[in-house]
N, C-alpha and C positions, 0 to 999 in steps of 0.2 A: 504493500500500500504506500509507506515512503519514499520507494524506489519509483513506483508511478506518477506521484506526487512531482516528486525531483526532476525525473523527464521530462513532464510537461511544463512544467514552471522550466526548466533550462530551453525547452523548444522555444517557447512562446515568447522567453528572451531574448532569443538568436534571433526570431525569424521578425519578429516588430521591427518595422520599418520606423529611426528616430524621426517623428515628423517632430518639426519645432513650428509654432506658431509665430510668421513674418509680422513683428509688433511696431508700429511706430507712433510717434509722437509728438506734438507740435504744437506752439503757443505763438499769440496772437492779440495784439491789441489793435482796439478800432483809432489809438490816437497815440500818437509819443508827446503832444505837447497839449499842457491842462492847466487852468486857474486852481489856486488854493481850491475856491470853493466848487469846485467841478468834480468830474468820477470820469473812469476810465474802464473800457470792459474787457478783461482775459478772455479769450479763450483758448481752451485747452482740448484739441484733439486728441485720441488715442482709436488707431487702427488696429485690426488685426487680423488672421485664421483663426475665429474661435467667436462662440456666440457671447460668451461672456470675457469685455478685457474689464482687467484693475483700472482702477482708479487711480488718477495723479495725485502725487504726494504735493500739497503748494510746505512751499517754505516760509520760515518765518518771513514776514515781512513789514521792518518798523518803520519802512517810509507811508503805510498805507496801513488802515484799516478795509478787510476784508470781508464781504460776502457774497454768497451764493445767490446765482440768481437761474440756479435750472440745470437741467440738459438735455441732452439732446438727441435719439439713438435711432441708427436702420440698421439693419440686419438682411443680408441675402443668400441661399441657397443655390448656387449654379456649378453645375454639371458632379453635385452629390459633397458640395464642399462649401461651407459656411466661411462667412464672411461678415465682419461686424465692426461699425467704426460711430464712435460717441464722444459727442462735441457737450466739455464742460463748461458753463458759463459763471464769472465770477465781477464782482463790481469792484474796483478798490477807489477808496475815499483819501487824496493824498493829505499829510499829514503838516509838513515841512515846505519849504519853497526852496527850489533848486534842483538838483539833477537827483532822481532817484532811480533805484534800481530795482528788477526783476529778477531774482536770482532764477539760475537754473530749477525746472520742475521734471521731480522725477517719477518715472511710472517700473514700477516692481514687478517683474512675473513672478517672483520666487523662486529665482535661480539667476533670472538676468535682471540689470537696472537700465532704463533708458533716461534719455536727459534731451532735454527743449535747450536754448540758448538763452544767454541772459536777455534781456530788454532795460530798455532805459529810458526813461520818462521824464519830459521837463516840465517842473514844476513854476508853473508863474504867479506873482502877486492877483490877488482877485479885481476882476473887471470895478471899475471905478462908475459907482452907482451915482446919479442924475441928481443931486441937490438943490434942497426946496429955496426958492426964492424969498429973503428976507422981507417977513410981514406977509408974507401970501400965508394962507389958513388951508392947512394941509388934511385930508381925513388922514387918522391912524394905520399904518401900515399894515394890514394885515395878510396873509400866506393862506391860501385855502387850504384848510384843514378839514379830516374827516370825522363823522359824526361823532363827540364823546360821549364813552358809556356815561349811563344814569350817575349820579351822585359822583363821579369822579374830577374833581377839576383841580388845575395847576395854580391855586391861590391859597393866598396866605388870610387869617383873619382881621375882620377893619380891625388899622388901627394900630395894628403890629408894623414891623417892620419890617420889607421883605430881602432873603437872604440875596445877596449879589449872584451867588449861582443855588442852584439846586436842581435835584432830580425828582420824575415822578416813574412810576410803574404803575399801569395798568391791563385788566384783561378785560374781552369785550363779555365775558361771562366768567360766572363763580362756580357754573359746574358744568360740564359735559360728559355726552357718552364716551364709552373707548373707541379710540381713533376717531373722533371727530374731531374737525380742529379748532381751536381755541384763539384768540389772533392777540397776540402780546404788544401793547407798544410800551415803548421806554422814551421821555422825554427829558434833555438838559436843557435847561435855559439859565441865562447868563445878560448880565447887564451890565458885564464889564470888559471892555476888549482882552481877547487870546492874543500870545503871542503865534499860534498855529495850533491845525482845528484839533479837536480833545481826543484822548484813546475810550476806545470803547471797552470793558471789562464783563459781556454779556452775563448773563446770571448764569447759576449749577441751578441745574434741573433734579428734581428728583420722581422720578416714575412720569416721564415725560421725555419726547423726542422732539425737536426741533429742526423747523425750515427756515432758512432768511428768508424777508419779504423785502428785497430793494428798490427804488434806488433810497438812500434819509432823507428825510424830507427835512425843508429849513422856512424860517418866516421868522417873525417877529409878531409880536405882543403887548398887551399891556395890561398889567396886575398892581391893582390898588397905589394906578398914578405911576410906576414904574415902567421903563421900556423894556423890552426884554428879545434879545434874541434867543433863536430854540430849535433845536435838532432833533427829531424822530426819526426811530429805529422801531423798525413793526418785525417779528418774528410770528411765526405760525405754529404751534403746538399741538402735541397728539398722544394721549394717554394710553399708554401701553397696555394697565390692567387696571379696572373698576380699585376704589381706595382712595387713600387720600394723597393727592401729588402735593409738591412744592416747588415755588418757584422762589431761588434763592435774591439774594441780594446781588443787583447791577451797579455795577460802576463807572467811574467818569474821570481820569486821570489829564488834568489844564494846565497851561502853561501860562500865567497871568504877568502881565508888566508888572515890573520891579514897582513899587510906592513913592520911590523916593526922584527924588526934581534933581536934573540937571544943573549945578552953576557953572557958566560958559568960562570962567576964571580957576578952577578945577583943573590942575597938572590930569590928572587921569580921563579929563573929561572926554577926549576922543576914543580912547577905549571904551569908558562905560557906553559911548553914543552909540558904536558898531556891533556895543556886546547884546545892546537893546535892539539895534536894527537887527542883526542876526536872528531873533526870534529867541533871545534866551532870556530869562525870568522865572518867578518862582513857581512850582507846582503844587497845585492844589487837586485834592480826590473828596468827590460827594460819593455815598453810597447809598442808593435804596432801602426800602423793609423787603424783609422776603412776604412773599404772598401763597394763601394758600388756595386749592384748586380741588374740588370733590369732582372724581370721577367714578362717573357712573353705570353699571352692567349693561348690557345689553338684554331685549325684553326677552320674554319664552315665546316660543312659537316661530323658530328660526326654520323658514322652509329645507327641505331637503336639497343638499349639496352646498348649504351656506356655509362660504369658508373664512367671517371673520368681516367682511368688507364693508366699510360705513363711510359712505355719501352719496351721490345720484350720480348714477351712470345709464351709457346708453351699451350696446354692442352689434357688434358688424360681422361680416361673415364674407372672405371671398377666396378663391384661388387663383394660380398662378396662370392657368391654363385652363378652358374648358372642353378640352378635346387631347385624347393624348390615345398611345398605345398600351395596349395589356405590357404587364411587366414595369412599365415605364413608372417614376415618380411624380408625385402631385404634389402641391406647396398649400395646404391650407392656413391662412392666416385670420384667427379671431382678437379682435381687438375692443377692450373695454375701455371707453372717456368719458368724463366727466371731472367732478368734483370731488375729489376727495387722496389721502394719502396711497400716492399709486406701489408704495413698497410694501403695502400690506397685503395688497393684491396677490393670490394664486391663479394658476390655469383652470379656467372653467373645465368639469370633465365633458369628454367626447361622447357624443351617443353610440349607443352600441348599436354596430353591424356589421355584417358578416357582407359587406359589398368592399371594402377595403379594410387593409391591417396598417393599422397606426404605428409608429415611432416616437420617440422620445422630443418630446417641445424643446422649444428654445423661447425667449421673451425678451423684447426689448422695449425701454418705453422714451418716452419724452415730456420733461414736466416743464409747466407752468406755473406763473406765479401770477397770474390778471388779475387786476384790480383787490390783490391783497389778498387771492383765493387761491389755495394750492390744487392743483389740478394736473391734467394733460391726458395723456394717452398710453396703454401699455398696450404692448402686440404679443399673441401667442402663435409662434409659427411651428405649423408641425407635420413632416412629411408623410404622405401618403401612400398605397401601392394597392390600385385598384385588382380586386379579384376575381373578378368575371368580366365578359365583354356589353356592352351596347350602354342605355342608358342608366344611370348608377344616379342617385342620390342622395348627399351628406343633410342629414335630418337637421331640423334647429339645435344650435349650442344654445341650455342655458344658464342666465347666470345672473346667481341672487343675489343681493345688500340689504343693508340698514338704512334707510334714508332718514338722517336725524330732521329734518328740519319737518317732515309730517311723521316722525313718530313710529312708522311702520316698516316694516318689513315688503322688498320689492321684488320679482322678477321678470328681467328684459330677455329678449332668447331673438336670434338672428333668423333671418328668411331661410329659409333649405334652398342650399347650391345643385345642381346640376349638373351634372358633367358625361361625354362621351366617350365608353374607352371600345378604339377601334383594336382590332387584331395584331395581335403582333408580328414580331418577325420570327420565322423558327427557330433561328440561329440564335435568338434572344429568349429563349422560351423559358419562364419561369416556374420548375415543378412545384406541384401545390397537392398534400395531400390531403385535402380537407374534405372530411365526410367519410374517409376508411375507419375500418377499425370498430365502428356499428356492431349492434345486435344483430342478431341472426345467420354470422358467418360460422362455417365449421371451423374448429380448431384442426388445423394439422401440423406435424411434425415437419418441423425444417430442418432440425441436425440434432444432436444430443449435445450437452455440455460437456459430460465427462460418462468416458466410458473407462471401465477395468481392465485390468491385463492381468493375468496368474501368469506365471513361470514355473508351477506345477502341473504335471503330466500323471494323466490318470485316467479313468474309468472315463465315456461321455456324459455328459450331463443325461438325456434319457433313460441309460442304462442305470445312473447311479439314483434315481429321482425314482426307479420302477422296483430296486433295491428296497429305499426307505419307506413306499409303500406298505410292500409285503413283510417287513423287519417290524415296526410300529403299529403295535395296536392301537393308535387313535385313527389308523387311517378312515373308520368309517366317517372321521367327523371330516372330511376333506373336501368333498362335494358341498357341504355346507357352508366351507369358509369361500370355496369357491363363489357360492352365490352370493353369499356378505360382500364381498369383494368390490361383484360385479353390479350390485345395487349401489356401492357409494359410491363407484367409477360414475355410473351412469347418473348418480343425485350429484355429485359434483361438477359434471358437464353442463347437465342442465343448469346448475347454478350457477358459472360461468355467462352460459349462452341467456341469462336473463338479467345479469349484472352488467352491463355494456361499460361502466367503469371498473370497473374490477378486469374484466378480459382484457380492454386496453392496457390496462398496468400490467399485463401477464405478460402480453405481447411486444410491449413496446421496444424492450431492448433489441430480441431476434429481427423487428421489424428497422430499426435505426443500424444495426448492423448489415442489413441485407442493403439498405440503401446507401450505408460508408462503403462498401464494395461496388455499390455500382457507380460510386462518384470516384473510387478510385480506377475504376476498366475506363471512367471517360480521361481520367485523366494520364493514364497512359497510352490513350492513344490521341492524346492530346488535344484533346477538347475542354481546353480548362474554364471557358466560361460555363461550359454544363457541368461541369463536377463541383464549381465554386455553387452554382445553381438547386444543384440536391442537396447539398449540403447547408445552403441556406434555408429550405426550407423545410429541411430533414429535423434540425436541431429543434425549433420551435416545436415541431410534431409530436418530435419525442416528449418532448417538458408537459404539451398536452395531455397528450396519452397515460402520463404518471400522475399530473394531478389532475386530470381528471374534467379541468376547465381550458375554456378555449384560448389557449398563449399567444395564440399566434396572431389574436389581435389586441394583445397587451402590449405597451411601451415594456421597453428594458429593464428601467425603475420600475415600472409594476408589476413583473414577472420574478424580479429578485426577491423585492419583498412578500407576493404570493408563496415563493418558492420556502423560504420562511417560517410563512406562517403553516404550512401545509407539511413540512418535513422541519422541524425544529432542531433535527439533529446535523444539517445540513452545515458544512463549516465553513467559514469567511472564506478559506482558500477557494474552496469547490466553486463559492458565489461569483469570486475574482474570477475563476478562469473561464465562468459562462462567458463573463462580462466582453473579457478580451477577448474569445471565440465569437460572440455575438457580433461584436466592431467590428474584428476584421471581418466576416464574410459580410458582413454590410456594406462594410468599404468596397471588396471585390465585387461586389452584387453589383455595385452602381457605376463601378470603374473597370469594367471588364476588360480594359485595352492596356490596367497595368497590371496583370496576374500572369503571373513565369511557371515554369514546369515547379521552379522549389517551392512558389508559395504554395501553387494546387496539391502539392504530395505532400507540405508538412502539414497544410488544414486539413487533410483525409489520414494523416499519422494524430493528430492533436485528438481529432476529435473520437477516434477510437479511443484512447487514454481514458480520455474525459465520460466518456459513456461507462469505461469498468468502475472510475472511482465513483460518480453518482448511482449506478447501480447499487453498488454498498451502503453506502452513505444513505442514498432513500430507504432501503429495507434493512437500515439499525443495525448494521454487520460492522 
């Protein structure tokens, strides 16, 4: 059992072709040159081979305050090979005037690092605003501002005196469901000139996830006769589990002019002048209260396939192609948009039918941040491989939410696609054994397992069988056992032949062996698209025929964990090596013009291996 173990794990070694996933990377601003009071936008590419790449690492950066403002993903399928390239968006708010910089941003596959090139940004004094005409009667400056919650406002009480800066925090609500979102703004206001704009020190969250919401919005004010300018910072929140969140204390780190007055008669005086023009001065930090935030369960009565999803969406349904040939692949892509946190989103599941066999999804999305609303779009792409010929129909996906803003529970479900699958080509023919293996076939012998051999010579079996007859007195009871025998031969056939699961699992191994042979005759005589061909669709057959349900239009991830739950004695190796037997003849299935005589004879050596060790393994040996 070690020794088969070791084979195949050294086969499977050797014969894996190293693909490496071509990843690249690339950063991007819409502006090199910016006013103090202006924002500049990163963006950060990352291509690659693979449906899912990493994420760019940004570096610190103390010339700017930083946020997210989205991303951005497509994902393509051609000629059996993924492809995926996702544009990060980020706002930086400069801090300083003068030349600042972008350091290199790195993106990490977990064994290689990639790096973008610095950039460099110049930072200018802010644009020189339009001053009121002495004695002209000016309305109050105001910045359009969005609606404030109830009872929350940025004043002090008459009469008091108000602070030169301070901070506020508020949320647009004191409790929500999980994963709805919450919308955070944090306001500074300040009545005293910066030496350059303030660091932002966002709050710790607790039992809570956060979006930035950009760009900061800025304005001016006026509190109890006071002028005031003011910066918001809006975030979007989303409570992970019903409880009680917190939102800690936010911070405000300023750089205020020095207090003290120049005299033009001061030996130091031109130093302190250019120390003050440079933007240097003392530092002052305001801090928030923390706030607290009830999150709340979600109701009973969650329709069937609800996986968790809370806001208003819509969903769609299309393919890549609606016409194609037997054997060939289909691209189905379902996509759920709307309103709400798209990373908590799962794959709707697929309806079940026996007119195509599904593969394993991929997903990409793209978020937005409209009007302070987190949102966008996620796409579930997942290939297809139609079963039979003429007109075929993919049923509606559906797919349930929460919609907190009426309370209820929803489900949206897509139109049913349509599509033609013409004939194939023979040289392209995909075997399919679906539907063997039924009730009501006689069992017959196709070989023995193990047969004996003596190296004793003696009497024939007849002569010696005709001996113990007439030597033993119980022969009379012989007849008897004969017919005992011949009733539970004949009670065990019939029980076989009305168990149509149970037969299948008799047969399966004999039957996945007779078809490993016949993929190995094609492949010596060198037909390795038909031997990569039985083999593909051998394997799944067999997994069928042992448990008993139909594999063979389960994703991979749903067949490992079926496999699982249905054989618990089954071991991580055994699961690995489906996994990789699965890949590659998937790979070879769709890429038939890159399969050699080595690869066709080591997948027809592999998968013999792999048939002895889950034989055992399923039946607890």
């Amino acid at each position: 059992m070690k020794l088969a173990r070791a084979m195949l794990a050294l086969s499977l070694l050797l014969a894996a072709a190293p693909v490496r996933a071509g990843l690249t990377v690339a950063a991007s601003v819409d502006r090199h040159e910016v006013d103090i009071d202006g924002s500049v936008r990163l963006t950060v590419t990352v291509s690659g081979d693979t449906a899912n790449v990493p994420e760019p690492e940004i570096p610190r950066l103390d010339a700017f305050n930083v946020y997210s403002s989205g991303r951005s993903q497509n994902i393509s399928f051609i000629n059996g090979r993924v492809s995926s390239s996702v544009a990060f968006t980020y706002i930086l708010e400069p801090r300083y005037i003068g030349k600042a910089v972008i350091p290199p941003i790195s993106v990490f596959t977990g064994s290689e690092k990639f790096m973008t090139r610095q950039i460099e940004i110049q930072v200018r004094g802010a644009a020189r605003r339009p001053q009121p005409r002495a004695g002209a009667q000016q309305p109050p400056a105001q910045a359009p501002q969005p609606a404030r919650p109830q009872g929350q406002r940025p004043s002090v009480p008459a009469g008091e005196k108000a602070e030169p800066i301070f901070i506020t925090v508020e949320a647009d609500k004191k409790s929500a469901y999980v994963n709805e979102q919450v919308t955070l703004s944090v306001k500074f206001f300040t009545s005293v000139p910066l030496t350059s704009n303030p660091q932002y020190v966002p709050p710790s969250l607790k039992g809570l996830l956060a979006e930035d919401l950009p760009p900061v919005r800025s304005g001016e004010t006026e509190i109890n006769g006071t002028r005031y300018f003011f910066n918001e910072i809006k975030s979007a929140l989303f409570g992970l589990q019903d409880g009680q969140a917190t939102i800690g204390e936010a911070k405000i780190i300023a750089q205020l002019q020095g207090a003290h007055t120049l005299d033009p008669m001061d030996p130091a005086f031109f130093q302190k002048f250019f120390s003050m023009s440079m933007g240097q001065g003392r530092t002052h930090e305001v801090t928030s209260k923390a706030l607290p935030l009830r999150i709340i369960p979600l109701p009973e009565g969650a329709p069937e396939g609800f996986n968790g999803a809370v806001g208003d969406y819509i969903v769609a349904a299309s393919v890549d192609r609606k016409e194609l040939k037997a054997g060939e692949a289909l691209t189905l892509s379902v996509s759920v948009s709307g309103k709400g946190h798209l990373n908590t989103i799962t794959a709707p599941a697929l309806p079940d039918t026996r007119a195509f066999r599904y593969y394993d999804t991929a997903s990409s999305y793209s978020l937005t941040k409209h009007q302070d609303v987190v949102g966008g779009k996620k796409v579930f792409t997942t290939v297809m491989i139609p079963r039979a010929e003429g007109r075929q129909v993919i049923p509606p996906v559906k797919f349930s939410f929460f919609n907190p803003e009426t309370k209820s529970y929803q489900t949206a479900e897509t139109a049913p696609v349509e599509v033609n699958v013409l004939r194939g080509d023979p040289s392209a023919k995909a075997y399919s054994f679906v539907g063997g293996g039924g009730a009501g076939g006689d069992i017959k012998t196709i070989s023995s397992d193990i047969r004996y051999l003596s190296r004793r010579m003696g009497m024939p079996v007849p002569s010696r069988l005709a001996l113990a007859l007439t030597q033993n007195p119980a022969h009379n009871a012989l007849p008897l056992l004969l017919l005992l025998g011949a009733l539970a031969y004949a009670r065990l056939r019939d029980g076989l032949l009305s168990d149509p699961r149970r037969l299948r699992y008799r047969r399966a191994f004999a039957a996945a062996m007779k078809r490993r042979d016949e993929a190995r005759r094609s492949a010596e005589a060198g037909d390795y698209p038909k031997a990569v061909g039985i083999l593909y669709d051998s394997l799944p057959r067999y997994l069928s025929d042992k448990t008993g349900d139909d594999i063979e239009s389960f994703t991979l991830k749903k067949t490992l964990d079926h496999i699982r739950r249905r054989f618990p004695g089954t071991g991580d190796f055994s699961l690995g090596e489906i996994r990789t037997l699965w890949e590659q003849l998937e790979f070879f299935h769709f890429s038939s013009s890159a399969i050699t005589k080595e690869n066709a004879a080591d997948l027809v050596s592999k998968y013999a291996v792999l048939l002895e060790i889950l034989e055992k393994e399923f039946d607890g040996k």
